[in-house]
mmCIF file of the C-alpha atoms, coordinates in Angstrom:
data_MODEL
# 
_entry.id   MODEL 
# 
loop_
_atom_site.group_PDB 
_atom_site.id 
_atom_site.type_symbol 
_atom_site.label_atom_id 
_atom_site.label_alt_id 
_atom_site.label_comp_id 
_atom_site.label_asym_id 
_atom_site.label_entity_id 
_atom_site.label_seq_id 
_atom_site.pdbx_PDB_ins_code 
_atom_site.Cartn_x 
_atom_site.Cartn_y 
_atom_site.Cartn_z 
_atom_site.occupancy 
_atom_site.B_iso_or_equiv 
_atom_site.pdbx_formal_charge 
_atom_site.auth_seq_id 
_atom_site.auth_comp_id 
_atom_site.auth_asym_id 
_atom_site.auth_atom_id 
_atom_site.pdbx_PDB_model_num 
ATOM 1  C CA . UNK A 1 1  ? -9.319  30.049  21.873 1.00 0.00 ? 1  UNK A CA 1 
ATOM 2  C CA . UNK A 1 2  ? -6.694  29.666  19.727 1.00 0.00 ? 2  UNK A CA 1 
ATOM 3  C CA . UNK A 1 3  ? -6.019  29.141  15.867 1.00 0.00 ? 3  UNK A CA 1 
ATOM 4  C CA . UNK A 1 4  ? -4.308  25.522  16.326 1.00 0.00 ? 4  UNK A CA 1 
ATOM 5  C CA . UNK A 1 5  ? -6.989  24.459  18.633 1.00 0.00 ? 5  UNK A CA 1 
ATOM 6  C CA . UNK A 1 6  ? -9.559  25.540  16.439 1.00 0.00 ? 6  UNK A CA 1 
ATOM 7  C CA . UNK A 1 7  ? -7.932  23.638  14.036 1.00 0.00 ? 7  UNK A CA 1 
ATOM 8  C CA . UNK A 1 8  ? -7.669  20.703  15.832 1.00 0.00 ? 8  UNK A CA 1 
ATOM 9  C CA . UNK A 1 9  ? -11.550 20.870  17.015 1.00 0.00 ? 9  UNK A CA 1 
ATOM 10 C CA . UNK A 1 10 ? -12.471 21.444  13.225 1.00 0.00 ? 10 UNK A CA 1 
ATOM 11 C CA . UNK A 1 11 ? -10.586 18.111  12.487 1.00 0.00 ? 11 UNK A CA 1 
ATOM 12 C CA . UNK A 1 12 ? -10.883 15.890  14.936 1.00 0.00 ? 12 UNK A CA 1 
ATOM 13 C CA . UNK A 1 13 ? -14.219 16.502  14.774 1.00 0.00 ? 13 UNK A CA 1 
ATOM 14 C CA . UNK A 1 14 ? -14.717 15.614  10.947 1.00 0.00 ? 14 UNK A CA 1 
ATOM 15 C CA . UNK A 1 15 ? -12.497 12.844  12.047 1.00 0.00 ? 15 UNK A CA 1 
ATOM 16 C CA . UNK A 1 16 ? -14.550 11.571  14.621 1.00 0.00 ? 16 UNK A CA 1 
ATOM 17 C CA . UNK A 1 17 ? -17.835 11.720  12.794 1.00 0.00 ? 17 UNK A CA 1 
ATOM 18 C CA . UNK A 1 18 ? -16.337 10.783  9.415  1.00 0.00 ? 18 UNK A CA 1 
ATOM 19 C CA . UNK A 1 19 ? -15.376 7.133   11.502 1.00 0.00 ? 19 UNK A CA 1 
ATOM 20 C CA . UNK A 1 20 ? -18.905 6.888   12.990 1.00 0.00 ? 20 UNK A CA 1 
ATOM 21 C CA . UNK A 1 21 ? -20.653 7.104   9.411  1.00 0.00 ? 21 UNK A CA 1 
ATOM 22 C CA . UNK A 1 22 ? -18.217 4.449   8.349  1.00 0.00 ? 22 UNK A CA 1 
ATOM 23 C CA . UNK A 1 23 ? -18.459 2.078   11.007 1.00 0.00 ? 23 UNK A CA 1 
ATOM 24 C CA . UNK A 1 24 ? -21.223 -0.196  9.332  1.00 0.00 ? 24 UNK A CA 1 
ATOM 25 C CA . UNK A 1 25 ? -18.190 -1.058  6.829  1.00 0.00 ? 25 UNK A CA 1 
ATOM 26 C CA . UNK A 1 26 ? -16.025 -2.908  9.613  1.00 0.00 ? 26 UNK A CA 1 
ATOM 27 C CA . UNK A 1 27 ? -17.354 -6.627  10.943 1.00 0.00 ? 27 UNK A CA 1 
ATOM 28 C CA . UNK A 1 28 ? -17.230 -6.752  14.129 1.00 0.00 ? 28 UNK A CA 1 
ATOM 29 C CA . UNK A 1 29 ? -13.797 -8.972  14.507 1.00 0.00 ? 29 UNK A CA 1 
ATOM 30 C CA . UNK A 1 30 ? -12.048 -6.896  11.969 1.00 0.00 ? 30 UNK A CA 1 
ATOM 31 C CA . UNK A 1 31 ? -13.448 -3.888  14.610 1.00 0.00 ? 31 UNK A CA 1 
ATOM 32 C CA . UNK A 1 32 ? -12.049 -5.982  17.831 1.00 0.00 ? 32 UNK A CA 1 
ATOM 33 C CA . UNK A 1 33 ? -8.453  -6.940  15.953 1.00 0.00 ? 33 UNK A CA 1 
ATOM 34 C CA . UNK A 1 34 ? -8.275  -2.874  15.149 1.00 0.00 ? 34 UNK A CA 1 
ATOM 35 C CA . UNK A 1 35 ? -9.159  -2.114  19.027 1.00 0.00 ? 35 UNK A CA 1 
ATOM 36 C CA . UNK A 1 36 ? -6.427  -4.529  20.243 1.00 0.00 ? 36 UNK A CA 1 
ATOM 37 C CA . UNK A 1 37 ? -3.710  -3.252  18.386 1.00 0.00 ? 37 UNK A CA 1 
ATOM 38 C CA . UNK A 1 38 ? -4.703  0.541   19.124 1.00 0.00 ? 38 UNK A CA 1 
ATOM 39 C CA . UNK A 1 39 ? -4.701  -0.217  22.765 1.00 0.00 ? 39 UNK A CA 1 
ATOM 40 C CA . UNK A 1 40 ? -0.903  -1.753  21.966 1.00 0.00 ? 40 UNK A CA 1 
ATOM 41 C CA . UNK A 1 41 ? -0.214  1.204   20.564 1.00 0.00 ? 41 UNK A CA 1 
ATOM 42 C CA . UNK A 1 42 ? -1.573  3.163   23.272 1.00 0.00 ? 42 UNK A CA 1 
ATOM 43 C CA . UNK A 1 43 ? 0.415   1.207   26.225 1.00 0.00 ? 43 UNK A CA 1 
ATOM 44 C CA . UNK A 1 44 ? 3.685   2.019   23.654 1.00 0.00 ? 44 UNK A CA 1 
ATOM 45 C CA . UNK A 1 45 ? 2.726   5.884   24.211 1.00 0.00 ? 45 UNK A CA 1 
ATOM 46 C CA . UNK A 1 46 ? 2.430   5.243   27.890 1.00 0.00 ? 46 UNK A CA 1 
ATOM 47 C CA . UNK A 1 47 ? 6.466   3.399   28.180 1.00 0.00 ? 47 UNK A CA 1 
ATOM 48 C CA . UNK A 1 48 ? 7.564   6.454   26.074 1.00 0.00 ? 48 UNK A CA 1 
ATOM 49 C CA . UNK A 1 49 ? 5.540   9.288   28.794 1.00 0.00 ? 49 UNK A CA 1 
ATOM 50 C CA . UNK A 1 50 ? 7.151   6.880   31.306 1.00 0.00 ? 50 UNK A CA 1 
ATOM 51 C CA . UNK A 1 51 ? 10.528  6.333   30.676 1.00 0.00 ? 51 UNK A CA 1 
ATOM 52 C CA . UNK A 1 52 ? 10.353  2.876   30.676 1.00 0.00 ? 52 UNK A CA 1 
ATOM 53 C CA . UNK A 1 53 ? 10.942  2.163   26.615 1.00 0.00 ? 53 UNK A CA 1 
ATOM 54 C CA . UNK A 1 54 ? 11.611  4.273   24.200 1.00 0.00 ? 54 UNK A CA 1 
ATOM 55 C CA . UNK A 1 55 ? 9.221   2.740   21.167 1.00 0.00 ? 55 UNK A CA 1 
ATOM 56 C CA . UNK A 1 56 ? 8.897   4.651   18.113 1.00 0.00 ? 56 UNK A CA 1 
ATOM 57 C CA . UNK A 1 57 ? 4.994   4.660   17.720 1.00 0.00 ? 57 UNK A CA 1 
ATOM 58 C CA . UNK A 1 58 ? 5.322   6.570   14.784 1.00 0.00 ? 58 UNK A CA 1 
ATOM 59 C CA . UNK A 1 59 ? 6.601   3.473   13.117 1.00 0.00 ? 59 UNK A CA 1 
ATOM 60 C CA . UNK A 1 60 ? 3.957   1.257   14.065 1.00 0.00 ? 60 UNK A CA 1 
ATOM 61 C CA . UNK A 1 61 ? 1.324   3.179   12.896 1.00 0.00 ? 61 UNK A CA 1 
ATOM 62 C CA . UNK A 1 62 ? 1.098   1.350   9.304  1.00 0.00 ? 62 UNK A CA 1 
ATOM 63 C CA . UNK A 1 63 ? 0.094   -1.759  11.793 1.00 0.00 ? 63 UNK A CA 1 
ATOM 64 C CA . UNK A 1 64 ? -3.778  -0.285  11.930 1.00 0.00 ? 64 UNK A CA 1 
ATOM 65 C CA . UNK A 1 65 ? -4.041  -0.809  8.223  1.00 0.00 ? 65 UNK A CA 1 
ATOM 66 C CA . UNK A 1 66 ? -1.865  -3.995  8.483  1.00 0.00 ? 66 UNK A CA 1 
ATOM 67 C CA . UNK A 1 67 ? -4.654  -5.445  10.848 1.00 0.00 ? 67 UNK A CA 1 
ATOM 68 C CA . UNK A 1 68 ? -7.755  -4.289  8.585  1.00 0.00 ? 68 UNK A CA 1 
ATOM 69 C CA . UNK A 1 69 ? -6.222  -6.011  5.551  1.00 0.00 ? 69 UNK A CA 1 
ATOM 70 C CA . UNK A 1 70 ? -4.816  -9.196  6.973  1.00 0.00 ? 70 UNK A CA 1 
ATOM 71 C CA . UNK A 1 71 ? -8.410  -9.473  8.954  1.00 0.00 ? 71 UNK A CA 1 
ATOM 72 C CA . UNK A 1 72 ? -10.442 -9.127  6.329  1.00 0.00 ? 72 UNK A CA 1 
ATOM 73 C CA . UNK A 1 73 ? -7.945  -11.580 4.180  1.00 0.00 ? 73 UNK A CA 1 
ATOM 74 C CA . UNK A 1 74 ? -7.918  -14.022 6.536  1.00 0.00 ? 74 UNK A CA 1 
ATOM 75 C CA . UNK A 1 75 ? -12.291 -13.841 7.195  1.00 0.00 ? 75 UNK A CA 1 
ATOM 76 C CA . UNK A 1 76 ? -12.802 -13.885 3.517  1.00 0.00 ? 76 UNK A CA 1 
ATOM 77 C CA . UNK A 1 77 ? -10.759 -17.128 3.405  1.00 0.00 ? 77 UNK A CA 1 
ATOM 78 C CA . UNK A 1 78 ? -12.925 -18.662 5.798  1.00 0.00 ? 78 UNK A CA 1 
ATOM 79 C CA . UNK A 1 79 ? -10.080 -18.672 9.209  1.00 0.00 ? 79 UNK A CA 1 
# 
């Protein structure tokens, strides 16, 4: 095994169980908008491994924290 996969094991891993201990923070449609846009951003990754579109996905990534905060604005408001 490698150094960089180590590396990436290490993190991914603290990631991974960093999100699961913070999961009670989420609601549950503030959890479902974050899901749909990931999977958006997802089928943007497949167009680019396809050739289909080129989409930057780089550049949407600021939409995950878009979603949080305009979800949780628009549940506290009562939407």
């Amino acid at each position: 095994m490698t150094c960089a996969a180590v590396t990436v094991i290490v993190f991914q891993g603290a990631l991974t169980l960093l999100g699961t201990k913070l999961a009670f923070l989420l609601r549950p449609e503030v959890l479902s908008e974050l899901t749909a846009t990931g999977g958006l951003l997802i089928l943007a990754i497949a167009f680019l491994l396809l050739d289909i579109k080129r989409l930057r996905v780089a550049n949407l990534l600021p939409a995950l924290l878009v979603v949080v905060l305009l979800t949780t604005a628009r549940l506290s408001l009562g939407w």
